[in-house]
ZAMARGU-4260 file (C-alpha; in steps of 0.2 Angstrom, whole numbers, plus 5000, padded with zeros to 4 digits):
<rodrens>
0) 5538/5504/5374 | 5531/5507/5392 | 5539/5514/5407 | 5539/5500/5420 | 5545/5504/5439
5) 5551/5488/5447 | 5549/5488/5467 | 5560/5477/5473 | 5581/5474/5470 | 5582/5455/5477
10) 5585/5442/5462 | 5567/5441/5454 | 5564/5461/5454 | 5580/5464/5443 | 5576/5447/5435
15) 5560/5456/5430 | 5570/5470/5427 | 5581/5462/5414 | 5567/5450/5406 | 5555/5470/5403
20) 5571/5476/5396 | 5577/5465/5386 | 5558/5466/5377 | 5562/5483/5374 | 5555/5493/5391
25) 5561/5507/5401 | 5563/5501/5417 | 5566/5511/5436 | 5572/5499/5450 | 5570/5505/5467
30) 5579/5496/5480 | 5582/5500/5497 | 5599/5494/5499 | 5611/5509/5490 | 5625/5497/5486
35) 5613/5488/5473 | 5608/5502/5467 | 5625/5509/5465 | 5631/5492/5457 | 5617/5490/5444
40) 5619/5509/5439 | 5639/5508/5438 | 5643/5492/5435 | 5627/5485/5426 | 5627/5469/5439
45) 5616/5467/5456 | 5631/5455/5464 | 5622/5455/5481 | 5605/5447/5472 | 5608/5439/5456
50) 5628/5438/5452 | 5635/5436/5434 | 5618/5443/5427 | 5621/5456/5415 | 5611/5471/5418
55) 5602/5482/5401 | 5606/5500/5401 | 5589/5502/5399 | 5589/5499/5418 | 5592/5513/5429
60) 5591/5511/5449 | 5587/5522/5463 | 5582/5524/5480 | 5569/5535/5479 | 5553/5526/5480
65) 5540/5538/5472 | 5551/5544/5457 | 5551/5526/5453 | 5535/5525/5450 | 5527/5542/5445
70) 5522/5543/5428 | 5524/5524/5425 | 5510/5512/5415 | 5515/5498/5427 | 5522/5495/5444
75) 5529/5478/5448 | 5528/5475/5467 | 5544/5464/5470 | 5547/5464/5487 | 5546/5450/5501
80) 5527/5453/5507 | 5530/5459/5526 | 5534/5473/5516 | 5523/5473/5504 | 5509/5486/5516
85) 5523/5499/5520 | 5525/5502/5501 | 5510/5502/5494 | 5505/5515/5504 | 5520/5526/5499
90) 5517/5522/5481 | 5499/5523/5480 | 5497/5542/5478 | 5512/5542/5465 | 5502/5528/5454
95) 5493/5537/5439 | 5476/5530/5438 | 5479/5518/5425 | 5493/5512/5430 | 5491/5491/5432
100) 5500/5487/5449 | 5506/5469/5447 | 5511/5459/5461 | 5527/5448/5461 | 5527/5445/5479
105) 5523/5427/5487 | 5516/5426/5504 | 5503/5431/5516 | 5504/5446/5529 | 5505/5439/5544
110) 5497/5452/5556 | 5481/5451/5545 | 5480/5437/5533 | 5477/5446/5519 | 5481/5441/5501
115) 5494/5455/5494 | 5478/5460/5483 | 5468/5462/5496 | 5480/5474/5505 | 5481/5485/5489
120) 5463/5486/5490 | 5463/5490/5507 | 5478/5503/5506 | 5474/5510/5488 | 5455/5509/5487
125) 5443/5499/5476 | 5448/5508/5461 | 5463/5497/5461 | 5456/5482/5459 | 5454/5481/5442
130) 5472/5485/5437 | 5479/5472/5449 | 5488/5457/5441 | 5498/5443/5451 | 5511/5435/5445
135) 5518/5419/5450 | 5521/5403/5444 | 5537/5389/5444 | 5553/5403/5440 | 5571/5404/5447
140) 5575/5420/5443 | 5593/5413/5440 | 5586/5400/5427 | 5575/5414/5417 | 5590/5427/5415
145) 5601/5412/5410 | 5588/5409/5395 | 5580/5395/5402 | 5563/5389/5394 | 5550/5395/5408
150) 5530/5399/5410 | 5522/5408/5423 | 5503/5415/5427 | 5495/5432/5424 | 5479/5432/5434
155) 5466/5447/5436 | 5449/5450/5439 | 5452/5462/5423 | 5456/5449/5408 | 5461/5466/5400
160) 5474/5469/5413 | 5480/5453/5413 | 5485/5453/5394 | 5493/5467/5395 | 5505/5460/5407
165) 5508/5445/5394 | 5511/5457/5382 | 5522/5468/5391 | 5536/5454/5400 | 5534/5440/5388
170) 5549/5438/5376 | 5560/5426/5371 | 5560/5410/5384 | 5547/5418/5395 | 5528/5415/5392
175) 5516/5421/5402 | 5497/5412/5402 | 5481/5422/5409 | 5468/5418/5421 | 5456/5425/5430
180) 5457/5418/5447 | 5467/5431/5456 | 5463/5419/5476 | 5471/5403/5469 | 5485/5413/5460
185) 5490/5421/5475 | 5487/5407/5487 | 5495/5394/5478 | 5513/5405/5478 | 5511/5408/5494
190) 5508/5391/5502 | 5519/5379/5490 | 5534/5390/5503 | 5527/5381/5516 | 5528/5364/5508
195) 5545/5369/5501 | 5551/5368/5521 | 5542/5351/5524 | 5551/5345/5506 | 5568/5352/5513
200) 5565/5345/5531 | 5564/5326/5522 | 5581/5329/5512 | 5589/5336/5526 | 5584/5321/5539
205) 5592/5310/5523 | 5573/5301/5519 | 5572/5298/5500 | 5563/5301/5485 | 5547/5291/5491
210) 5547/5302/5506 | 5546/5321/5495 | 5534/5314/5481 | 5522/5308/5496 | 5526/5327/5503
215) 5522/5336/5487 | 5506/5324/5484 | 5498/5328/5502 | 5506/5347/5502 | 5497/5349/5484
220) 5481/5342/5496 | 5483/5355/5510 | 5484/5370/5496 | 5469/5366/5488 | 5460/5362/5503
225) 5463/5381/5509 | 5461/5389/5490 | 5446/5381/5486 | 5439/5388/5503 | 5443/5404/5502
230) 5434/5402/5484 | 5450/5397/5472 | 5446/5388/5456 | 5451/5369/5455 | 5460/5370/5438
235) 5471/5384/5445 | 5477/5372/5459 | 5481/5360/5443 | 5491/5373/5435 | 5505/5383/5435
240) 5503/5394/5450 | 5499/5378/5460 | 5505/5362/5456 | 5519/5369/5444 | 5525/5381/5458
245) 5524/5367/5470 | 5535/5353/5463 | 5549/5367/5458 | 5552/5374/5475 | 5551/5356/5482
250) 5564/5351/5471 | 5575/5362/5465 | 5592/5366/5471 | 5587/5387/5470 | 5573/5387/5482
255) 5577/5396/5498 | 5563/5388/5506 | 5567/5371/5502 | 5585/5374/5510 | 5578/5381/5526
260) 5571/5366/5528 | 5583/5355/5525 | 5596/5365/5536 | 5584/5363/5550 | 5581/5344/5545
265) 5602/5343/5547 | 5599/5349/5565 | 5605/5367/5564 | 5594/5380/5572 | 5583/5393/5562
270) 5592/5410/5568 | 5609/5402/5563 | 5600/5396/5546 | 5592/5415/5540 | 5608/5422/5550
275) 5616/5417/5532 | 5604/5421/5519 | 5604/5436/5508 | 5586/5438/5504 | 5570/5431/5513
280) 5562/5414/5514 | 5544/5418/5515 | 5537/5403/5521 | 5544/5404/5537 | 5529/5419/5540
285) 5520/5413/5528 | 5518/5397/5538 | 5512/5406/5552 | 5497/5415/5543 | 5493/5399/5534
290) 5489/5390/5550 | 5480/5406/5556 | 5469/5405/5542 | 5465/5387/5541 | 5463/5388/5559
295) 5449/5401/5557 | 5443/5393/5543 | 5443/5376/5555 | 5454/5367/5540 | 5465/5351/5543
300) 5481/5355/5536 | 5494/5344/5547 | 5509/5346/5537 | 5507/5368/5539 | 5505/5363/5557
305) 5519/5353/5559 | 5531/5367/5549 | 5523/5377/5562 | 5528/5369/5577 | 5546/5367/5569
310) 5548/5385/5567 | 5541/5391/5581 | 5539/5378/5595 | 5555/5370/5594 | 5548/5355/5590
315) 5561/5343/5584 | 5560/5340/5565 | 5562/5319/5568 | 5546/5320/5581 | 5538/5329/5566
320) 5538/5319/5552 | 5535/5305/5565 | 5518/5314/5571 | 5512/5315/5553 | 5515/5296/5551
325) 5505/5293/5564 | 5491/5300/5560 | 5475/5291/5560 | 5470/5279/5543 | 5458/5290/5532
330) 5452/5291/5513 | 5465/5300/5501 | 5457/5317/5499
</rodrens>
């Protein structure tokens, strides 16, 4: 049995929560917000996240950041990545130093670019680089509490690290794989949100079937185009964290991105669409540092630029999709 703190009460933190306790885990979930606290610890349910999800006893909830994670043997950063330098830097001192810090989040910080690995490193030291595991792959967190079949991607530069993640959180319908490309893992989950937004954008205008397989095909382009440059490994692009991640947020019904997308596809703006949600859409910043980096990187990655302009330009959706048809006759690639 380990102690595992979960950072993070929005749907996949207590998923996570409920998946490590269910495999026989102590688990501390902080959150933020005292009303999910208060319902997981009275009522066993996190109604404002993940409703009709029953909630182990082995569970306990708190607000207090640094008593969640002292003394733990892993700390699972589940937390939108805007905030993900904010808390690493209060839990850092708290860690033990061998605790493996695993990240759950799935997007880039906007002000810098970085990779949530590389802001550990940055806010914890070199030392944590080797206990760093990201975790991402195609999961609902709805679909795995329900029991659903599903199979995510434990990557670390430390293939010990990795497999003790596997270890730890796989059970019953959840089954982790390891790799070692940390850079492909991470990208790959962060820029499939983007996509997700094109995808939605399509459905909501009312375009058909052809229109998101054409999407997903020249969005998976895109991704590996900015992975492979920042030094990602092809086969990751091919795999769970990539292509898998990919088609499920493109496609399923759950995806908040793809419904941002297809809200603003229906004509409705996007202050009125986040307005409504309960938890965060990250590819709506995630967008933005994506174009940054590409742009540095001088990349072509038309459909991120076209999100952009969407989200933050007020450029009609319909004049969007029109401008990437438009573009000039070129080699697939």
């Amino acid at each position: 049995m380990r102690h595992i703190a979960i950072i993070g009460g929005g749907s996949w933190g207590t998923a996570l929560a409920i998946v490590a306790a269910r495999a026989g885990h102590e688990v501390h979930l902080w959150s933020r917000n005292p009303a999910v606290v208060s319902s997981i610890n009275e009522h066993r349910s996190n109604v404002m996240y993940l409703q009709g999800a029953t909630i182990p006893d082995e569970v306990s909830a708190t607000e207090d950041l640094v008593a969640t994670t002292r003394d733990c043997s892993m700390a699972i950063l589940a937390a939108p990545s805007h905030a993900a330098r904010e808390l690493l830097t209060k839990i850092s001192p708290a860690l033990n130093s061998k605790a493996i810090l695993v990240s759950a989040a799935k997007g880039i910080e906007i002000e810098t670019g970085q990779r949530i690995s590389q802001v550990a490193e940055q806010v914890s030291g070199t030392g944590i680089t080797n206990r760093f595991v990201c975790l991402s792959g195609p999961s609902f967190a709805k679909e795995v509490v329900a029991g659903s079949p599903t199979a995510i991607v434990a990557a670390s530069n430390e293939s010990e690290a990795a497999r003790v993640v596997q270890a730890t959180l796989s059970f019953q319908n959840l089954r982790i794989y390891t790799n070692s490309d940390v850079v492909g893992t991470e990208l790959g989950g962060s820029v499939k949100n983007v996509m997700a937004i094109a995808a939605g954008m399509t459905t909501g205008m009312g375009l058909g079937t052809n229109s998101v397989a054409a999407l997903i095909t020249r969005g998976l382009a895109e991704m590996s185009r900015l992975a492979l440059h920042e030094g990602a490994q092809p086969e990751t692009l091919m795999g769970l964290a990539g292509l898998g991640d990919l088609v499920l947020t493109c496609t399923g019904g759950l995806s908040r991105n793809r419904y941002v997308g297809e809200e603003l596809g229906k004509g409705r703006p996007l202050a009125e669409i986040t307005s409504g949600m309960n938890e965060v859409a990250e590819g709506i910043k995630t967008a933005r540092a994506v174009k940054r980096l590409a742009d540095n990187a001088k990349l072509e990655l038309p459909i991120t630029n076209e999100v952009n302009a969407v989200l933050y330009d007020g450029k009609p959706v319909r004049e969007a999709v029109a401008e990437l048809m438009r573009r000039q006759l070129r080699e697939e690639g």
